[in-house]
C-alpha positions as CSV (number, residue, x, y, z in Angstrom):
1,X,86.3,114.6,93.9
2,X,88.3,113.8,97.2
3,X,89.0,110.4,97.7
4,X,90.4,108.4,101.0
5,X,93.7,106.8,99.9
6,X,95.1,104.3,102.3
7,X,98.8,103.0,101.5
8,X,102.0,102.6,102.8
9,X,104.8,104.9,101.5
10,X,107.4,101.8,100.9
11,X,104.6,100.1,98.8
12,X,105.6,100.6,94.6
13,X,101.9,100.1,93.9
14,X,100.8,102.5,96.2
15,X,103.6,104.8,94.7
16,X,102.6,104.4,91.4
17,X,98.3,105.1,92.1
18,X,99.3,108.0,94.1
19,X,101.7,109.5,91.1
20,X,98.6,109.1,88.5
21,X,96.1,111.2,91.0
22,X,98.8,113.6,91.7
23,X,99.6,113.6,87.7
24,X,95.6,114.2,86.9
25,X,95.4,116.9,90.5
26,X,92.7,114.6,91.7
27,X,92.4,115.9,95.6
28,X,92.8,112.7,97.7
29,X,93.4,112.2,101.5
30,X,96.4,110.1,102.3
31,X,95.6,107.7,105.0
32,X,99.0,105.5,106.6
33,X,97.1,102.1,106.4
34,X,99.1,100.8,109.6
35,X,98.4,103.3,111.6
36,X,95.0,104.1,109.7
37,X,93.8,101.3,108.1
38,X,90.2,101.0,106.9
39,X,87.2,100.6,109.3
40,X,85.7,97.2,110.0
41,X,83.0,98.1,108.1
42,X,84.7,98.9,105.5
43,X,86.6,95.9,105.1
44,X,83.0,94.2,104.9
45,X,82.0,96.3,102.3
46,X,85.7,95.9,100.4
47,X,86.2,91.9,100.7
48,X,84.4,89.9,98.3
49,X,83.2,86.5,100.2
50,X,83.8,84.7,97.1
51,X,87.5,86.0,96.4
52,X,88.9,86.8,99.5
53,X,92.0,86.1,98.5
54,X,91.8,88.8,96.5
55,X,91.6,91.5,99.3
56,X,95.1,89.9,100.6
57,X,98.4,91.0,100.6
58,X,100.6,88.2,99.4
59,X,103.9,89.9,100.2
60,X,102.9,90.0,104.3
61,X,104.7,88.3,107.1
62,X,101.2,87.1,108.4
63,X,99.9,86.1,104.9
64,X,103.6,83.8,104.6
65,X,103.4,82.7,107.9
66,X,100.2,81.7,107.6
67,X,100.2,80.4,104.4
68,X,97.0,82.1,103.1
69,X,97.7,81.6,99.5
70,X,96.7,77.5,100.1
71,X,94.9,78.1,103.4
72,X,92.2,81.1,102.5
73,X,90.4,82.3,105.6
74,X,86.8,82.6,105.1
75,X,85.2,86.7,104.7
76,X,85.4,87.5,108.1
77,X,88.8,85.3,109.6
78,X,90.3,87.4,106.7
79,X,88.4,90.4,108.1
80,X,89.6,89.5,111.8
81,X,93.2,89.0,110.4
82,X,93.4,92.1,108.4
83,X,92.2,94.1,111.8
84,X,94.9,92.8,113.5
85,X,97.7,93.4,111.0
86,X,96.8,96.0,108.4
87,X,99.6,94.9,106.3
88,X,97.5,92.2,105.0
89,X,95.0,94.6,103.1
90,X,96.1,94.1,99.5
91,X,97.1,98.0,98.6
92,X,96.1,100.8,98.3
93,X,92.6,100.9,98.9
94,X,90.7,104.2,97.6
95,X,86.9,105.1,98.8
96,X,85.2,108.0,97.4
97,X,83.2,110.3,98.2
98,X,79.9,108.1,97.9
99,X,81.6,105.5,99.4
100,X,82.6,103.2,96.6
101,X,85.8,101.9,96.9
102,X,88.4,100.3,94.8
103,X,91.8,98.0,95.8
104,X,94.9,97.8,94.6
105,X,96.3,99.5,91.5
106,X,95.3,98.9,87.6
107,X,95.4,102.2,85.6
108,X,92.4,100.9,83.6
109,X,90.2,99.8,86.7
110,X,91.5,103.4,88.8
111,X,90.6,105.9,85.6
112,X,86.9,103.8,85.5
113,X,86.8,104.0,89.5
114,X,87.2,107.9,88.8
115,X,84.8,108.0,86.5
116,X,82.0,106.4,89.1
């Protein structure tokens, strides 16, 4: 299996997802999500219109600033935001190799994800 792993290397969660594949040798491609973040389309495929807020970052400057926690953009202002500022992607994302893909870090949800 090779998987597309997009995280930052200051991010613990990141850190900690990218330990367990390393720990298990699952192959992945390591993608800088600032300088590589996801594709458009994949944002629309990863964001669920019903729990945006989900697919945000809560520790970003733009998601303070902004204060998305009370003031949730709809699917695609979130989409539009996250384009702008890839910091806002709640981390790390993973897609596989049939395109399913999986955000943020829960050893449960990750060792079902590999499983998929």
């Amino acid at each position: 299996m090779r998987l597309r792993f997009y995280g930052k290397k200051t991010c613990v969660t990141c850190q900690k997802a990218k330990a367990f594949l390393e720990e298990h040798q699952i192959a992945f491609e390591e993608l800088p999500i600032e300088t590589h973040p996801p594709s458009k389309v994949e944002l629309e495929r990863l964001v669920n219109e019903t729990d945006v807020k989900a697919s945000l970052n809560s520790r970003s400057a733009i998601y303070k600033a902004q204060n998305l926690g009370k003031n949730v953009p709809d699917k695609q202002a979130a989409i539009a935001l996250m384009l702008q500022d890839p910091n806002l992607i709640k981390r790390p994302v993973l897609i596989n190799e049939q395109g399913q893909m999986m955000q943020g870090f829960e050893l449960d949800q990750l060792k079902a994800f590999l499983k998929s």
